[in-house]
Steps between C-alpha positions, in 0.01 A plus 500: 500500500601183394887399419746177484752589771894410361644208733700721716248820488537671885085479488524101583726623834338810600236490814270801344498366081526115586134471589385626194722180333224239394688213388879491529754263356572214785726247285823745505525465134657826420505389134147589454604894575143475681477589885150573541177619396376859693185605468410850653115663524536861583194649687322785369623820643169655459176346371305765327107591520323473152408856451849544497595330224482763229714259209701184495651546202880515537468391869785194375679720317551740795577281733783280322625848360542618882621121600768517201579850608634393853602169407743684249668688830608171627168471739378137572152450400387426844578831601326714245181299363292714772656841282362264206169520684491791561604677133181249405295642693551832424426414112145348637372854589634671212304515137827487355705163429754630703423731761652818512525490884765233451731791437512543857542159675832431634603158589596464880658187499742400835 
């Protein structure tokens, strides 16, 4: 995930989300409206074995479908890209575009 952080975004203060800022803005111009520059790699939560893989197609689809879904309940995407993952996955071992089986996953976010 990459993003250009506002010049007062909480991310350029915060212990856990400032690591994940790659360049920031040093010359206090607040003019600018630019603060930073994060960049964010989120790990795989599973990697899966090749005769699992029944069908990519609609593997994007599903997961920014299930990463607009939680995102639309006021989630930050940090907190919900593994449900992303996840609803992904489950479309991988289906024949379908969209697996049926997503009918069932619930998103346990904290």
């Amino acid at each position: 995930m990459t993003r250009l952080l506002p010049f007062n975004d909480p991310a350029l203060q915060d212990d856990t989300e400032r690591q994940f800022v790659l360049a920031r803005n040093m010359n206090g111009d607040a003019e600018s409206g630019v603060g930073g520059l994060y960049v964010r790699l989120f790990p795989v939560e599973k990697v899966l074995q090749p005769e699992e893989v029944i069908s990519v197609n609609g593997i994007g689809d599903t997961f920014c479908g299930a990463l607009a879904h939680t995102l639309s309940q006021g989630r930050r995407i940090q907190d919900v890209v593994a449900f992303a993952q996840r609803a992904a996955s489950l479309s991988l071992r289906s024949r379908e575009a969209v697996s049926p089986g997503l009918k069932g996953l619930r998103t346990v976010v904290a």
